[in-house]
C-alpha positions in Angstrom: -15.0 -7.1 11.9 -15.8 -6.5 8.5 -13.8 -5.1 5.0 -14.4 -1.7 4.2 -14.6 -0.2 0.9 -12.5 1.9 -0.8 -13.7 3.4 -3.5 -13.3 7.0 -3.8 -16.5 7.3 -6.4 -19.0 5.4 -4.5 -22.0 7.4 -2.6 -21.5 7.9 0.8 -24.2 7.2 3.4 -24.3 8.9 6.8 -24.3 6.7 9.8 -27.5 7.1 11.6 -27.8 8.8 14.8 -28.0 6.7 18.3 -30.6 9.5 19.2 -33.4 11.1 17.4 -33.3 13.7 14.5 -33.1 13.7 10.6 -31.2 10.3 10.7 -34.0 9.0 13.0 -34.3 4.8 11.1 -37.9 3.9 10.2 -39.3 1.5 12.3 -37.2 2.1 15.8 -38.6 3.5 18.5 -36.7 7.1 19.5 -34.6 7.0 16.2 -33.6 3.6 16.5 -31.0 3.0 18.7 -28.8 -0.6 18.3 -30.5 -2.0 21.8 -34.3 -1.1 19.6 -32.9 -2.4 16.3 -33.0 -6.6 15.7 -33.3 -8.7 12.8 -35.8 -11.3 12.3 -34.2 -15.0 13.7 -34.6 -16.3 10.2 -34.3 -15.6 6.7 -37.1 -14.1 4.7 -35.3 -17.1 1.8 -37.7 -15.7 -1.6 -36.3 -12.3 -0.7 -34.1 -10.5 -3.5 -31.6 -8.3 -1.8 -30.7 -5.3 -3.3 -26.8 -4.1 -4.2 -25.6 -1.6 -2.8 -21.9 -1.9 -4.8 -22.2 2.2 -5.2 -22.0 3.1 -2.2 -19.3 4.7 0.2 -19.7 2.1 3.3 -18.5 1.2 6.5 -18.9 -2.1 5.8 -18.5 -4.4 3.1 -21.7 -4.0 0.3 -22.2 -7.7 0.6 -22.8 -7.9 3.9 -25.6 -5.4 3.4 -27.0 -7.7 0.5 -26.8 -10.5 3.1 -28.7 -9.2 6.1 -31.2 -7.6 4.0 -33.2 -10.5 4.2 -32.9 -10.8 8.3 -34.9 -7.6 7.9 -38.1 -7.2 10.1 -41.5 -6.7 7.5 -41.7 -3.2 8.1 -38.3 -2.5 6.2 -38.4 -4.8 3.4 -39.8 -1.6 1.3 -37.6 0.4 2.7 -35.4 2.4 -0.1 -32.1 1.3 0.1 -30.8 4.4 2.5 -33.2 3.4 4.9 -32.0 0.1 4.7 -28.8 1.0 4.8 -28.9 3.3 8.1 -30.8 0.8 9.9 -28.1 -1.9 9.2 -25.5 0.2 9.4 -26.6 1.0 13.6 -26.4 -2.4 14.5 -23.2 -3.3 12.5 -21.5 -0.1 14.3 -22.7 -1.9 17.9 -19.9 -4.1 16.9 -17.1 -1.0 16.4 -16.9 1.3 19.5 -15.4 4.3 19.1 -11.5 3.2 20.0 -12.4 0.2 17.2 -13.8 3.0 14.6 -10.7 4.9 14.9 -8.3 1.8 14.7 -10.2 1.0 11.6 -9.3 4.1 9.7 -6.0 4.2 10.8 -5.6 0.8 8.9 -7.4 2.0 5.8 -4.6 5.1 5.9 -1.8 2.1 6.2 -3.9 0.2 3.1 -3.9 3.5 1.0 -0.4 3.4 1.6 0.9 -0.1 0.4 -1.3 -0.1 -2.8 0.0 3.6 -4.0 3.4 2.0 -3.7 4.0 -1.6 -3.7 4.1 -3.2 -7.4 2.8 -6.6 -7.5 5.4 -9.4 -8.9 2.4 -11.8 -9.7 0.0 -9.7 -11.7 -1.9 -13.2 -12.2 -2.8 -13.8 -8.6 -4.4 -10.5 -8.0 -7.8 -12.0 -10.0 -9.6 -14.9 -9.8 -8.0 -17.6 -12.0 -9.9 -21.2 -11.3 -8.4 -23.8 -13.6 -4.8 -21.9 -12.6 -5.2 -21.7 -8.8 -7.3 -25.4 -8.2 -7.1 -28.7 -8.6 -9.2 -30.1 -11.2 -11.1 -31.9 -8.8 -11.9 -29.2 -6.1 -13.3 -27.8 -9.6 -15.5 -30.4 -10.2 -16.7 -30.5 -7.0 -17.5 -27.1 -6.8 -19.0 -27.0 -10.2 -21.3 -29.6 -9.1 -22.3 -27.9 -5.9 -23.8 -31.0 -4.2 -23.4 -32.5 -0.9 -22.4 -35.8 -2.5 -19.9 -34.4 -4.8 -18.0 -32.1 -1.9 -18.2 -35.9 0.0 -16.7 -37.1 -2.7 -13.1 -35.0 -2.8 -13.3 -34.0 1.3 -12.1 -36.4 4.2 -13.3 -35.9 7.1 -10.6 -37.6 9.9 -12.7 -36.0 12.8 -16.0 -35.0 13.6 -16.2 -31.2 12.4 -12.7 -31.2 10.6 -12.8 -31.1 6.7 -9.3 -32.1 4.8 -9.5 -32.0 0.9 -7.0 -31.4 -2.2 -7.1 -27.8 -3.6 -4.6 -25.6 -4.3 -1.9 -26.0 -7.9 1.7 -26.7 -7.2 2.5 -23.6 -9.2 -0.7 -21.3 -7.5 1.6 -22.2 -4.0 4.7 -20.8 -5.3 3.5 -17.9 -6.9 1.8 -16.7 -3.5 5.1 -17.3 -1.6 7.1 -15.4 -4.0 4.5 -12.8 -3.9 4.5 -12.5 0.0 8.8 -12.5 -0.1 8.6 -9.9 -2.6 6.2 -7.7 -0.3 8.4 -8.3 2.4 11.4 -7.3 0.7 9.8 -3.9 -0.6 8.7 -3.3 3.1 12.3 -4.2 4.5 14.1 -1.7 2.0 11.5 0.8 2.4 11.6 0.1 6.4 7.5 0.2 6.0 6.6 -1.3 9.1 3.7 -4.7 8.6 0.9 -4.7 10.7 0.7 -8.4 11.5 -2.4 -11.3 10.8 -3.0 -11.4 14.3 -1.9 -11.4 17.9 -0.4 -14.0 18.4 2.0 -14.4 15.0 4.6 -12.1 14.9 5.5 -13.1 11.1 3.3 -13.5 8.1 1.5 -10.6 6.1 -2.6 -9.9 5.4 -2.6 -10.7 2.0 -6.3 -7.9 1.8 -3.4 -5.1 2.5 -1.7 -4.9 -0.4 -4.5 -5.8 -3.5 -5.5 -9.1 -2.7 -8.6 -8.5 -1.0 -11.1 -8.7 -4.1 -9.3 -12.7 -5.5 -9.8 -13.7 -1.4 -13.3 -12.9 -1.4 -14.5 -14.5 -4.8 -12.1 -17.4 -3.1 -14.5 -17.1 0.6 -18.1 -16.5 -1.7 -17.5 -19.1 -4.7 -15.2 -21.6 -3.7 -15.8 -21.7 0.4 -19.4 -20.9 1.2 -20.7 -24.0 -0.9 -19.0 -25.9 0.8 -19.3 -23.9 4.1 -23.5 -24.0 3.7 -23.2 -28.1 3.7 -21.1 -28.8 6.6 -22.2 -25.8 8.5 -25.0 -24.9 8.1 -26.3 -23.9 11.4 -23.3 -22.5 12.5 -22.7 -19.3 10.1 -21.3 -21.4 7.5 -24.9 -20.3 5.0 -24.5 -16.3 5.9 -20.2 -16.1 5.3 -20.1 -12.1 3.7 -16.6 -11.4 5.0 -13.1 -12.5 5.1 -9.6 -11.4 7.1 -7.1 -13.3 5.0 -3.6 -13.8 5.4 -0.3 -15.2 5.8 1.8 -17.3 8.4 5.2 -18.3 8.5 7.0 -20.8 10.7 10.6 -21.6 11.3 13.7 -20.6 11.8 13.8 -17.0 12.7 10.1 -17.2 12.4 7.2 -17.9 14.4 8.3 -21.8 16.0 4.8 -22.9 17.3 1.4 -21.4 17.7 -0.3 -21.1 20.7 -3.7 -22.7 21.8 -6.6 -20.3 20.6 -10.0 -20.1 18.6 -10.7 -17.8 15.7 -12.4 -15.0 15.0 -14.4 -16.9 12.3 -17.0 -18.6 11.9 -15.2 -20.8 9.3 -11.8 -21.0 9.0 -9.9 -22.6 6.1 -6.2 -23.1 6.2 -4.0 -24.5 3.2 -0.2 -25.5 3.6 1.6 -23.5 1.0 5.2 -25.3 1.5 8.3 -25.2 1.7 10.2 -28.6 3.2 9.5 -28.4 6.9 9.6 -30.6 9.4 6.9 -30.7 12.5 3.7 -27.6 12.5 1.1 -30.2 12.9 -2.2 -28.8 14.1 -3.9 -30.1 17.2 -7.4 -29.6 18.2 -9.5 -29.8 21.3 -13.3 -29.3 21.0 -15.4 -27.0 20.1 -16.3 -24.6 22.7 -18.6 -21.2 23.9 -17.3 -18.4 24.9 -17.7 -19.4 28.7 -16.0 -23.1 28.2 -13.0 -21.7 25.8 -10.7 -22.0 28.7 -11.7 -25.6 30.0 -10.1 -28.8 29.6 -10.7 -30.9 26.7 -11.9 -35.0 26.8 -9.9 -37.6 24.8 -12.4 -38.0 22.6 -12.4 -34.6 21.3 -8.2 -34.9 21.0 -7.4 -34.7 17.0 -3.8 -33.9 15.7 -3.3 -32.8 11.9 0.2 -33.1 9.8 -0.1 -30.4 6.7 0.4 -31.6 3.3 1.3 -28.7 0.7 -1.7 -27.6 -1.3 -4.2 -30.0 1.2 -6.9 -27.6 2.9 -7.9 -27.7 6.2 -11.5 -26.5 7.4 -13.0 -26.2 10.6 -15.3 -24.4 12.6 -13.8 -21.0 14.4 -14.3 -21.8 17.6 -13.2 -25.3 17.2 -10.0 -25.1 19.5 -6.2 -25.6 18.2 -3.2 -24.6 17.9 0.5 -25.5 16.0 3.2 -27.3 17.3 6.9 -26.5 17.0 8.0 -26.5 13.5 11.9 -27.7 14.1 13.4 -27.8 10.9 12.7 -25.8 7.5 9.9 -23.4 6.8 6.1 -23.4 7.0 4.5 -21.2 5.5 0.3 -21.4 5.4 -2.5 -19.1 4.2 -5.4 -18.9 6.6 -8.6 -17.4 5.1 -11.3 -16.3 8.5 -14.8 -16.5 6.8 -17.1 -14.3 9.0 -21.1 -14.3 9.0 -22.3 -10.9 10.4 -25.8 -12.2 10.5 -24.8 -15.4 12.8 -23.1 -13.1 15.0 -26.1 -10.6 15.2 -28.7 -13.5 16.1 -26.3 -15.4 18.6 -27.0 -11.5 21.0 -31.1 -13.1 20.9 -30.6 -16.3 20.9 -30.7 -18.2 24.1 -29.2 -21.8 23.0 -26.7 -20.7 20.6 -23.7 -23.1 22.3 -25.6 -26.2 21.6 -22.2 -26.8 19.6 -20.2 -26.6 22.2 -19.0 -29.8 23.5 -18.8 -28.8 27.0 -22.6 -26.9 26.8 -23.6 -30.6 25.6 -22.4 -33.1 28.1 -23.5 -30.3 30.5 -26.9 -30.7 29.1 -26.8 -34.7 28.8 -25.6 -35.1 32.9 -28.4 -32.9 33.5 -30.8 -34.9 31.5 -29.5 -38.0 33.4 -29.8 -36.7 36.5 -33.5 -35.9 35.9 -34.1 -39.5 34.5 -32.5 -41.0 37.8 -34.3 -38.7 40.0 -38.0 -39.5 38.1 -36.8 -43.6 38.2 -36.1 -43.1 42.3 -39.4 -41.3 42.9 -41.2 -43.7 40.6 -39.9 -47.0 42.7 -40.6 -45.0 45.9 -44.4 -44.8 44.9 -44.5 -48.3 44.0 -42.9 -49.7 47.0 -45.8 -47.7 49.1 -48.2 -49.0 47.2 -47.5 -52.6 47.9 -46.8 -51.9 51.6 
C-alpha cells in the first residue's frame, strides 16, 4: 500500500504485538489489537505532527506525519514510539502476512537495481520545477488558489481534470531514461517486475531512484490541486505514491482493459511518441459493490492524449485504453494514495455517496417515498370529503 524506507541509518521501531506484553499500545484495550485501534473521523486541523524522517519504518514517515492528527485525545502526548506502534497496528491490518513477505521481497529486488543500474539522466532523479513544468502549471501552483488551478485546468467532464504540465524536453528525458533501464535489464537479463496487473510493459519508475522526485511531484505539485477538487474523497490526506511507466504499441501493450485504480487520485500525463488511437474512456464512478455494473450515457466520457497534457481523476472513477494502432504510447501514471481515507471508509457507513450508482439508488428510493406519502396523503383526503 504504502513506500517503505530504506535507509540503513534510521532507528528502527518494533511492530507492536496483536496481543498483550511489552509492546502492549497505550490506550487499547488487551494491548491494542487493529479491531480496538481507530482514528478519530476528523482531523484534529491545529495539530503539529511530528517527523519521524529517522526512523527505520514500515511505512512511509509521511504517512505517520499525516495520521497523526486522526489520533484519538489520549495519544496526542504520546512520545513518538507510542505513536508510532499504535499507527503502525492498524497500517499492518492492511499487509497480511503473504502481503508482508511480498513486500520484502520487492525491497530485495529495489536494493538490487539501485546498487547496479547507472542513471542516464542524472537531472530527473531531483526535483527540478522551472525544467520539468510549464510555466503556467507553475504559476498556478505558486498561487495555490482554487481560482488560479481553474484558471490553467479544463474540466470536459464532471470529475475529470485536463491541464498543460509537463516540458517538451522533461518528456524525452523520461523516455530515454526508461529505454535506457530497459536496455541495462535486457543485457543483464534482470527480470522487471511490472506497474500492474494488467500491463505487461512499462517499468515503476520508484524501483530504480525515482521514488524521492515522484513524491515531492504527488506532495507539492498534486495535493494542491488534489485538496480542491477532491476534497472529500482523499484528495486532502494523499501521503503515498506507486508511480510508473506504460507503454503501448506495437509489440507492446495494444489496449487496456476496463478497471479502477488503487488510488485515490490518479494523474496520468502522455509522454509521446507519434501514436495513433490509446484514447481513454470512462464510465462512472463507482463502490466497491457497483464496480462491475453497467454504466448510464450520461456518465459515458472518452479522452484523446495530447503529449505533456495531464489527466486527473478520481481512482475509482472507471476507465480504460483503447487500441493504440499505429506508433507508440508511452504515459506516466502517478497513484496518489490517502492512508487516512482508507482507514475512515472501515467506520464510515455512507462512504459511496460518490458513487453514481449508490446515488440514483438513493434518489429512486427517495422518490418512491415521496409517491408513497403523496398516495397516502390523497387517500385521507378523499375520506374526509366522503
Amino acid at each position: 500500500m504504502s513506500l517503505r524506507s530504506e535507509s540503513t541509518d534510521r532507528r528502527s521501531v518494533a511492530s507492536p504485538s496483536s496481543r498483550g506484553g511489552k509492546n502492549a499500545v497505550p490506550g487499547s484495550a488487551n494491548g491494542g489489537t487493529a479491531w480496538s485501534q481507530r482514528l478519530r473521523v476528523n482531523p484534529i486541523r491545529d495539530h503539529v505532527s511530528e517527523s519521524y524522517d529517522e526512523f527505520e519504518l514500515d511505512f512511509s514517515p509521511s504517512i505517520f506525519s499525516s495520521l497523526e492528527k486522526y489520533l484519538p485525545t489520549n495519544m496526542l502526548n504520546a512520545t513518538r514510539e507510542d505513536k508510532l506502534k499504535y499507527l503502525t497496528t492498524i497500517l499492518l491490518d492492511y499487509l497480511p502476512p503473504a502481503a508482508r513477505i511480498r513486500d520484502q521481497k520487492h525491497r530485495e529486488y529495489k536494493r538490487a537495481i539501485l546498487s547496479n543500474y547507472q542513471p542516464l539522466n542524472k537531472e530527473l532523479y531531483a526535483m527540478n520545477p522551472t525544467a520539468f513544468f510549464v510555466p503556467a502549471f507553475l504559476k498556478a501552483i505558486s498561487d495555490n488558489n482554487e481560482n488560479s488551478f481553474r484558471s490553467i485546468v479544463s474540466e470536459p467532464f464532471p470529475g475529470i481534470f485536463t491541464f498543460d504540465m509537463l516540458q517538451p524536453h522533461f518528456c524525452e528525458l523520461l523516455l530515454s531514461e526508461v529505454e535506457s533501464f530497459e536496455r541495462w535489464a535486457l543485457k543483464t537479463k534482470f527480470q522487471i517486475i511490472r506497474p500492474n496487473t494488467l500491463n505487461k510493459y512499462g517499468a515503476v519508475l520508484d524501483d530504480f531512484g525515482l521514488q524521492a522526485m515522484l513524491a515531492k511531484l504527488m506532495e507539492n505539485f498534486i495535493s494542491p490541486l488534489s485538496k480542491v477538487f477532491f476534497a472529500e474523497l482523499g484528495g486532502s490526506t494523499l501521503d503515498s505514491h506507486h508511480g510508473f511507466i506504460v507503454e503501448y504499441g506495437k509489440d507492446r501493450d495494444i489496449d487496456l482493459g476496463f478497471h479502477v485504480d488503487d488510488a485515490e487520485v490518479t494523474l496520468n500525463v502522455c509522454l509521446g511518441k507519434q501514436f495513433c488511437g490509446g484514447e481513454l474512456f470512462f464510465r462512472g464512478m463507482r463502490c466497491d459493490k457497483h464496480v462491475h455494473t453497467e454504466s448510464i450515457p450520461e456518465e459515458i466520457f472518452d479522452y484523446s492524449h495530447v503529449t505533456g497534457q495531464a489527466v486527473l481523476h478520481h481512482g475509482r472513477h472507471r476507465h480504460g485504453a483503447r487500441a493504440t494502432t499505429s506508433g507508440h504510447r508511452v504515459n506516466l501514471v502517478l497513484w496518489c494514495r490517502s492512508s487516512a481515507f482508507r482507514e475512515l471508509k472501515r467506520y464510515k457507513s455512507d462512504f459511496s455517496s460518490w458513487c453514481g450508482l449508490c446515488t440514483r439508488q438513493k434518489k429512486e428510493q427517495q422518490r418512491k417515498k415521496i409517491d408513497t406519502t403523496s398516495l397516502d396523503l390523497f387517500s385521507r383526503e378523499g375520506e374526509a370529503t366522503a
